[in-house]
LUMVEX-769686 format. One record per atom (N, C-alpha, C, O): x negated, y, z; atom name. Coordinates in steps of 0.1 Angstrom, whole numbers. Example, Ala and Ser with C-alpha at 12.3 -4.5 7.8 and 13.67 -1.06 7.14 Angstrom:
<nodes>
{px->-132	py->-57	pz->78	drenlum->N} $
{px->-123	py->-45	pz->78	drenlum->CA} $
{px->-132	py->-33	pz->78	drenlum->C} $
{px->-142	py->-33	pz->85	drenlum->O} $
{px->-128	py->-22	pz->71	drenlum->N} $
{px->-137	py->-11	pz->71	drenlum->CA} $
{px->-129	py->0	pz->79	drenlum->C} $
{px->-134	py->11	pz->80	drenlum->O} $
</nodes>
This chain:
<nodes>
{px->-168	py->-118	pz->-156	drenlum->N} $
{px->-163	py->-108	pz->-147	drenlum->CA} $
{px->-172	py->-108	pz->-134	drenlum->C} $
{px->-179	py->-119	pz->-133	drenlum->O} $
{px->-173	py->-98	pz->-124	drenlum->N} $
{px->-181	py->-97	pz->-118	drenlum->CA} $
{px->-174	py->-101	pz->-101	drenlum->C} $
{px->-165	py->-97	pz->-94	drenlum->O} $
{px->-186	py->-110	pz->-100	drenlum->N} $
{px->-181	py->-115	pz->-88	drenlum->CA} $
{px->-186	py->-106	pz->-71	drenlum->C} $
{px->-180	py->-108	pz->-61	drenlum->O} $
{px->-196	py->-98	pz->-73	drenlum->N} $
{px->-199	py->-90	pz->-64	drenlum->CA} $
{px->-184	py->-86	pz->-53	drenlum->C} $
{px->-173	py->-86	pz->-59	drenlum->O} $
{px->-186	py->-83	pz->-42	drenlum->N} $
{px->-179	py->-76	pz->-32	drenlum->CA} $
{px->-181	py->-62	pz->-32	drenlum->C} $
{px->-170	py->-58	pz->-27	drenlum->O} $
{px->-185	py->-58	pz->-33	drenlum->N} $
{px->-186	py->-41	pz->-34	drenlum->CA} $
{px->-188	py->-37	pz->-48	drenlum->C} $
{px->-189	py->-45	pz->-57	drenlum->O} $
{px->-189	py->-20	pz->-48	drenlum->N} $
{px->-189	py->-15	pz->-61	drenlum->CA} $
{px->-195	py->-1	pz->-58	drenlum->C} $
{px->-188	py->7	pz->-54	drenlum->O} $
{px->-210	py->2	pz->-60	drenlum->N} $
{px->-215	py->10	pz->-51	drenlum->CA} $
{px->-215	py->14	pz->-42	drenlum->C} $
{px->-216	py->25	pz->-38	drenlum->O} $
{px->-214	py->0	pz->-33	drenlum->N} $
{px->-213	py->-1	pz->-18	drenlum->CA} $
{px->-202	py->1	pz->-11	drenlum->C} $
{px->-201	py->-1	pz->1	drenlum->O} $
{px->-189	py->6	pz->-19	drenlum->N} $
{px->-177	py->4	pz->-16	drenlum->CA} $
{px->-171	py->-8	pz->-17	drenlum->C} $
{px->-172	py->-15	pz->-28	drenlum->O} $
{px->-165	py->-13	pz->-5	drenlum->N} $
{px->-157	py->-29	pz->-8	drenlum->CA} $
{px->-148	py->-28	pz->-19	drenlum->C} $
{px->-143	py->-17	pz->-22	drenlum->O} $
{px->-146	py->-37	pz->-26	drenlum->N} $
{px->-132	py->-41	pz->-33	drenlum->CA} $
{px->-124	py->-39	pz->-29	drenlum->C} $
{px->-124	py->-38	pz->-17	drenlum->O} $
{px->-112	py->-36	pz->-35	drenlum->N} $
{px->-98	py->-41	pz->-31	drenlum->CA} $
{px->-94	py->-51	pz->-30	drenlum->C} $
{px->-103	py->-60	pz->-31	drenlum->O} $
{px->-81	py->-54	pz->-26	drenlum->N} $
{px->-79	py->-69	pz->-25	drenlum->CA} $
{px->-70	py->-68	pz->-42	drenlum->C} $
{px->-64	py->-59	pz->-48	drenlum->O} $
{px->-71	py->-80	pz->-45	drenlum->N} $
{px->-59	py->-83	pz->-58	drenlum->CA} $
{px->-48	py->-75	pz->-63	drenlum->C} $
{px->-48	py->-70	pz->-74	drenlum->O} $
{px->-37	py->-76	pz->-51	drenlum->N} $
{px->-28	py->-69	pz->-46	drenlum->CA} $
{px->-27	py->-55	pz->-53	drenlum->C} $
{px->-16	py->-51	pz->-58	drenlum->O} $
{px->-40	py->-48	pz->-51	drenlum->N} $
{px->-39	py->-33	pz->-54	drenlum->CA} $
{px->-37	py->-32	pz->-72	drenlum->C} $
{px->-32	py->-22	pz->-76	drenlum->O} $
{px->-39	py->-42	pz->-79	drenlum->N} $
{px->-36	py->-41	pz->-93	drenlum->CA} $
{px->-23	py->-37	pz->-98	drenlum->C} $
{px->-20	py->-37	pz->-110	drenlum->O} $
{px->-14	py->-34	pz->-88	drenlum->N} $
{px->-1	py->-30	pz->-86	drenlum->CA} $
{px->0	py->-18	pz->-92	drenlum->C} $
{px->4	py->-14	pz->-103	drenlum->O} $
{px->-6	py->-12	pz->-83	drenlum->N} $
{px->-9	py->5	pz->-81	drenlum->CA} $
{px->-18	py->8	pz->-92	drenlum->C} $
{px->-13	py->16	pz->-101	drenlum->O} $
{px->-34	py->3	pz->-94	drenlum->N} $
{px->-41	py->9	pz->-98	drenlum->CA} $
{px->-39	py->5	pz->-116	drenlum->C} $
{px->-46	py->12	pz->-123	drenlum->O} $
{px->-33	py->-3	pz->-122	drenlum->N} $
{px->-30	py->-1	pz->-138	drenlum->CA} $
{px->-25	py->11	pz->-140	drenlum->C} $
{px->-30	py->21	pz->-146	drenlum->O} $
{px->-12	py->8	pz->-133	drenlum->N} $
{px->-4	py->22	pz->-135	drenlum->CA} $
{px->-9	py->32	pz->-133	drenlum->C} $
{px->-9	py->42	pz->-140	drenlum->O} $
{px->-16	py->31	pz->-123	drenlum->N} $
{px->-24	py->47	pz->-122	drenlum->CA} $
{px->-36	py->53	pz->-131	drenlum->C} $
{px->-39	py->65	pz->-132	drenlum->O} $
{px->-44	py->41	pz->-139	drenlum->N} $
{px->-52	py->44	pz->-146	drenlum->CA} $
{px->-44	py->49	pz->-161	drenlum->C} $
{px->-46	py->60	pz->-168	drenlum->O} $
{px->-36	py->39	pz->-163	drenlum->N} $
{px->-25	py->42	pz->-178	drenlum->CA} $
{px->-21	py->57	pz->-177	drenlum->C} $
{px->-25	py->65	pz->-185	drenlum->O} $
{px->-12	py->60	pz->-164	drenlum->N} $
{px->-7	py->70	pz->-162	drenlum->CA} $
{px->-18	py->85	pz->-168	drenlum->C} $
{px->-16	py->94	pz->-176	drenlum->O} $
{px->-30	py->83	pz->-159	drenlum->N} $
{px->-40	py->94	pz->-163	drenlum->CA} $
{px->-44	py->94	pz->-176	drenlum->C} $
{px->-42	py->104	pz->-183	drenlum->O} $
{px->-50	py->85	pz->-181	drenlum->N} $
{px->-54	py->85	pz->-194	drenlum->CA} $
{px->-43	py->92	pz->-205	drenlum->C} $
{px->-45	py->102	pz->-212	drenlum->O} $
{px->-32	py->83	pz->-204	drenlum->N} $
{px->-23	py->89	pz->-214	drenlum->CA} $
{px->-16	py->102	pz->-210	drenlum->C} $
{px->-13	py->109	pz->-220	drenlum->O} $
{px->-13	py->107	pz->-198	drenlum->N} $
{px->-8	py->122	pz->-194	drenlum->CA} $
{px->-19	py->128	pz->-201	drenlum->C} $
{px->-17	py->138	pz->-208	drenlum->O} $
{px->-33	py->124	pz->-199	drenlum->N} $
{px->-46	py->132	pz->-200	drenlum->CA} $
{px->-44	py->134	pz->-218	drenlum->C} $
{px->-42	py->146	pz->-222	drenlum->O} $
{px->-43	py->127	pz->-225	drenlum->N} $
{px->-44	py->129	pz->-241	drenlum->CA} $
{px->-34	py->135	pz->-246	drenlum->C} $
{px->-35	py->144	pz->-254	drenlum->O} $
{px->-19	py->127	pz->-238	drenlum->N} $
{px->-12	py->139	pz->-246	drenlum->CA} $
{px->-9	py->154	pz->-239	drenlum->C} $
{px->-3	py->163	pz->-245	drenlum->O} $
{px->-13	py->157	pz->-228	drenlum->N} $
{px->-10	py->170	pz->-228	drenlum->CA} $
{px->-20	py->176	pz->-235	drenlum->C} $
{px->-17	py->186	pz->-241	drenlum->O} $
{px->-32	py->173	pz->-235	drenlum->N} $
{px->-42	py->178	pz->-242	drenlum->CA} $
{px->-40	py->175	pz->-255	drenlum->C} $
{px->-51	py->177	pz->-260	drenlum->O} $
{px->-33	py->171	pz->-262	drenlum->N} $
{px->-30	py->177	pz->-278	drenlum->CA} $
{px->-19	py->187	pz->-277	drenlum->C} $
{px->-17	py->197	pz->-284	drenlum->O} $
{px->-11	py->181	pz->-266	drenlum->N} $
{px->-1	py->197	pz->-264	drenlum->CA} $
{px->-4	py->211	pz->-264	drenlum->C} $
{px->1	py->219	pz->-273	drenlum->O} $
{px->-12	py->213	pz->-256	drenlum->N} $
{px->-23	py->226	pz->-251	drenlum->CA} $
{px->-27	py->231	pz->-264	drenlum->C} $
{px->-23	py->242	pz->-267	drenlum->O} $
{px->-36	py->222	pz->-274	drenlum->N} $
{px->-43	py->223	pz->-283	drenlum->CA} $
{px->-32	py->226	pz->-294	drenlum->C} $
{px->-34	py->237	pz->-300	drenlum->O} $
{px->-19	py->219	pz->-298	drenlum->N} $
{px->-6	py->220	pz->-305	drenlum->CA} $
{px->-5	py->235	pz->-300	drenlum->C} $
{px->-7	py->243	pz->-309	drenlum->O} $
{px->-2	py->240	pz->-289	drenlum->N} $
{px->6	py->255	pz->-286	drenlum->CA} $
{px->-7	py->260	pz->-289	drenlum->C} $
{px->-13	py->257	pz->-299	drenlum->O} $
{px->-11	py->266	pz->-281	drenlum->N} $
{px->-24	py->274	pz->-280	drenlum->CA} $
{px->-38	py->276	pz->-288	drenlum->C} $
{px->-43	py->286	pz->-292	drenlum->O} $
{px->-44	py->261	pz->-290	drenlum->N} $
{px->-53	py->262	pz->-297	drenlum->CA} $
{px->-67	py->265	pz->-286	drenlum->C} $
{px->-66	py->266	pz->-274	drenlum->O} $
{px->-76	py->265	pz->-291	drenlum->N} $
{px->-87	py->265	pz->-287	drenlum->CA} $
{px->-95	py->279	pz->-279	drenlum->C} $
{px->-105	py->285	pz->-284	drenlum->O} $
{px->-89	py->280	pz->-269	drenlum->N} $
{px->-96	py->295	pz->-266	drenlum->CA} $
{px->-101	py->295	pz->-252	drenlum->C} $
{px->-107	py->285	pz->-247	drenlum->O} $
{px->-97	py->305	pz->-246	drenlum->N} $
{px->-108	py->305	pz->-230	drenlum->CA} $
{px->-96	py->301	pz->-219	drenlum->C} $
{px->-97	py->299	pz->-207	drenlum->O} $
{px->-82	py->302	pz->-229	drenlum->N} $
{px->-71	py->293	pz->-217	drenlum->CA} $
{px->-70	py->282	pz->-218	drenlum->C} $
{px->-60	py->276	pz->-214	drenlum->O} $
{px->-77	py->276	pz->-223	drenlum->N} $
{px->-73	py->260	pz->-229	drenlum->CA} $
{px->-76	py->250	pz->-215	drenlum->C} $
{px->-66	py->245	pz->-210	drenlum->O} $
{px->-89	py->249	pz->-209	drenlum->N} $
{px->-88	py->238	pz->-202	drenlum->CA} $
{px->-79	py->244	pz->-186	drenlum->C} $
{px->-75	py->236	pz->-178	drenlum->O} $
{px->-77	py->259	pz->-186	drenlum->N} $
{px->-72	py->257	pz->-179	drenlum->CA} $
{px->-53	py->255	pz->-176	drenlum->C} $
{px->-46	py->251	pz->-166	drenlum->O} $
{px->-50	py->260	pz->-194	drenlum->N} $
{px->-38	py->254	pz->-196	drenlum->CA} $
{px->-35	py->238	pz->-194	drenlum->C} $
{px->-25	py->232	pz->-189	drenlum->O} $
{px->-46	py->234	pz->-198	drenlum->N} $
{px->-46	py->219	pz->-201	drenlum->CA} $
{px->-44	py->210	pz->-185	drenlum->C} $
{px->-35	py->202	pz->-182	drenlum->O} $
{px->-55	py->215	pz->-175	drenlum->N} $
{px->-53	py->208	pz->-160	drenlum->CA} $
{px->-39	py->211	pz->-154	drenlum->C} $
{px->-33	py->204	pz->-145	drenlum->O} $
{px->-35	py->221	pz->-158	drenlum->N} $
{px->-22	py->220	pz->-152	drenlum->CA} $
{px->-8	py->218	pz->-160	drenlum->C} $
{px->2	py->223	pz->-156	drenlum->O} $
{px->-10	py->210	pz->-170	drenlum->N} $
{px->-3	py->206	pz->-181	drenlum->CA} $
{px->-4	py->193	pz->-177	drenlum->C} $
{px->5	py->184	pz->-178	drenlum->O} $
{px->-16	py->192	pz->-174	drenlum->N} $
{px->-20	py->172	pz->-169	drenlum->CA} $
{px->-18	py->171	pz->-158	drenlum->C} $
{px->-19	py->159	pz->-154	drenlum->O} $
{px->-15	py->180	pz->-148	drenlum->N} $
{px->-8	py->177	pz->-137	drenlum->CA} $
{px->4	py->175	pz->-131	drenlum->C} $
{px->8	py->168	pz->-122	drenlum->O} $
{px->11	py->183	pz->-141	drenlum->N} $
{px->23	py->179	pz->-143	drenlum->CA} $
{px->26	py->168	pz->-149	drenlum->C} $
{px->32	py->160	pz->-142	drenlum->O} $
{px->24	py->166	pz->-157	drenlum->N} $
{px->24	py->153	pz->-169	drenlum->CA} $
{px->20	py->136	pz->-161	drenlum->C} $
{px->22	py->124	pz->-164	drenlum->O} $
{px->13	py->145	pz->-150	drenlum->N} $
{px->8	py->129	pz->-141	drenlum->CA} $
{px->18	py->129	pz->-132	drenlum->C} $
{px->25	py->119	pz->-132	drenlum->O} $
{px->20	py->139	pz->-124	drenlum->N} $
{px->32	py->133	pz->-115	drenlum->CA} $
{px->42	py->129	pz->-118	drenlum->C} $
{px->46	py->119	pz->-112	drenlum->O} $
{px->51	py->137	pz->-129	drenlum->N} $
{px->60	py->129	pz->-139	drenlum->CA} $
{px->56	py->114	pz->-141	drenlum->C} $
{px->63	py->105	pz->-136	drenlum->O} $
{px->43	py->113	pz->-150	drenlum->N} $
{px->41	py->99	pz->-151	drenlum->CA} $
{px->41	py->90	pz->-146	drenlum->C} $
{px->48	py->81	pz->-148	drenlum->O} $
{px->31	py->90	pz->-136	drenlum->N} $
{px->27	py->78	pz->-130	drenlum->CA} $
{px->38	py->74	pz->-119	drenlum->C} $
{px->36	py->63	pz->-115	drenlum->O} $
{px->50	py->80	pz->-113	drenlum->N} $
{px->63	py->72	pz->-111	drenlum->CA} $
{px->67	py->66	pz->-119	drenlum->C} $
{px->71	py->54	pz->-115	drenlum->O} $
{px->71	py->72	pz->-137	drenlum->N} $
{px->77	py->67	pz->-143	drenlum->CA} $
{px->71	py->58	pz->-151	drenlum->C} $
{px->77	py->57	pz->-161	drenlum->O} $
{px->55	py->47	pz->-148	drenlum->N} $
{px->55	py->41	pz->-149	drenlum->CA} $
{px->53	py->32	pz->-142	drenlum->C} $
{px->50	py->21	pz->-145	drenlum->O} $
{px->55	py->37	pz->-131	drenlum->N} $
{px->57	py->24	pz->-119	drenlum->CA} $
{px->73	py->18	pz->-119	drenlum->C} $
{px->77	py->9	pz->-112	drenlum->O} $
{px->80	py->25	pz->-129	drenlum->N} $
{px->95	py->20	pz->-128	drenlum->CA} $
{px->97	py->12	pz->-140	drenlum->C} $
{px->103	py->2	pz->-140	drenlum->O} $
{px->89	py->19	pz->-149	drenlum->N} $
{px->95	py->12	pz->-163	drenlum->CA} $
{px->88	py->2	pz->-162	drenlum->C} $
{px->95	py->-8	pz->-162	drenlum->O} $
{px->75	py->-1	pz->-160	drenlum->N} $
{px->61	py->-7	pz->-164	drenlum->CA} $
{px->73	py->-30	pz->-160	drenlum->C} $
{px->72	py->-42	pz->-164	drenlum->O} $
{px->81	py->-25	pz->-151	drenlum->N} $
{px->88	py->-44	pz->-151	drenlum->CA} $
{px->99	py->-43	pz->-170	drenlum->C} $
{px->101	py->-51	pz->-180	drenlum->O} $
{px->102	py->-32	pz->-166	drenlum->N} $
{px->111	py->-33	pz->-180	drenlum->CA} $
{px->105	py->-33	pz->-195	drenlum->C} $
{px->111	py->-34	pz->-206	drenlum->O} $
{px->94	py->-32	pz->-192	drenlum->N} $
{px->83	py->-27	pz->-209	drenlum->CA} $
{px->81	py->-48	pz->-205	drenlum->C} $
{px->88	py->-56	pz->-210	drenlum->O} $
{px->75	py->-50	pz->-198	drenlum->N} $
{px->69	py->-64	pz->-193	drenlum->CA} $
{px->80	py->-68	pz->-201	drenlum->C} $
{px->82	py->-65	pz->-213	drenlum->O} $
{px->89	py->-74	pz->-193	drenlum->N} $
{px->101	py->-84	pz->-196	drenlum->CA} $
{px->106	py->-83	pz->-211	drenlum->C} $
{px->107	py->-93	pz->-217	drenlum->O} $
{px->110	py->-70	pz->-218	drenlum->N} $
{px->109	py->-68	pz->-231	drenlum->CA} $
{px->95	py->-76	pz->-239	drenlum->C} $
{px->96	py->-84	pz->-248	drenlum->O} $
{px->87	py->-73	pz->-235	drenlum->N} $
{px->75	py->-78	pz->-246	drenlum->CA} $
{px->77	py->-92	pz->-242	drenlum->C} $
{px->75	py->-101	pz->-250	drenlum->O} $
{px->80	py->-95	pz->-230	drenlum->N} $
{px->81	py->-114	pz->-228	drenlum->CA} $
{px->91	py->-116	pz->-240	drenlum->C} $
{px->87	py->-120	pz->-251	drenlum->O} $
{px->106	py->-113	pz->-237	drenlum->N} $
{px->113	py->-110	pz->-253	drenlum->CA} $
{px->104	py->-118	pz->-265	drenlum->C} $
{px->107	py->-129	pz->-271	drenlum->O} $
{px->94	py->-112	pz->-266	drenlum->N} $
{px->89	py->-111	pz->-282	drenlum->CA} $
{px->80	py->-118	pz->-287	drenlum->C} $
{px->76	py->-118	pz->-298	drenlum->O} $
{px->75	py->-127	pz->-271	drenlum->N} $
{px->61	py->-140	pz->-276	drenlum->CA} $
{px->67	py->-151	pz->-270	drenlum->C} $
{px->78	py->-151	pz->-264	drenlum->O} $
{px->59	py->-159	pz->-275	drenlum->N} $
{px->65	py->-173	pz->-275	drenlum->CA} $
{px->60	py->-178	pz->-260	drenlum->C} $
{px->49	py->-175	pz->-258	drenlum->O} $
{px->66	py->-185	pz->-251	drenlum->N} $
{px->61	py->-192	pz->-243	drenlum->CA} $
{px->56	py->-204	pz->-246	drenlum->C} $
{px->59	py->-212	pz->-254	drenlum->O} $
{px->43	py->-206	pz->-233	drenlum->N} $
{px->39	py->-221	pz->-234	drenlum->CA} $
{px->53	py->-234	pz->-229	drenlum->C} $
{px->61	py->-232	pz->-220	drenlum->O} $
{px->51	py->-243	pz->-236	drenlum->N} $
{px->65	py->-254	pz->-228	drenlum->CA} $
{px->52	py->-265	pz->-231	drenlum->C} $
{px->51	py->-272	pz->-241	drenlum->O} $
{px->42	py->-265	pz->-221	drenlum->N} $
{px->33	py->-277	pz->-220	drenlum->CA} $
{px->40	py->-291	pz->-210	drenlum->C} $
{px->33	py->-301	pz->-209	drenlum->O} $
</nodes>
């Protein structure tokens, strides 16, 4: 892992921000894929598509990315649930 302080000359975040920024990356990616098979499901491939699609993923992100800043302790603690802990 990279120990550098900046990231094209932008500082780092501190730690901390890993809070925010999972969720926010999960959030985009996956609003991003499924509305865009949505788009593609209704409509199909034509000259409304990307712009059905950005505002299909816009919606789809604001929706999201609260609702996984809420769930994302309750998904955790379930999957704890289901692996074994260390008892060293």
């Amino acid at each position: 892992m990279s120990t550098k302080q900046t990231l094209f000359g932008i500082p780092k975040l501190p730690q901390k921000a890993l809070f925010f920024l999972i969720p926010l990356f999960l959030s985009c990616f996956m609003s991003s894929i499924i509305s865009f098979i949505s788009v593609i499901n209704s409509i199909g491939f034509n000259h409304q598509t990307l712009r059905a699609w950005l505002s299909s993923w816009g919606l789809a992100w604001l929706i999201g990315f609260p609702t996984v800043l809420l769930v994302l302790p309750l998904a955790r603690k379930l999957a704890l649930c289901l692996v074994k802990t260390d008892t060293n």
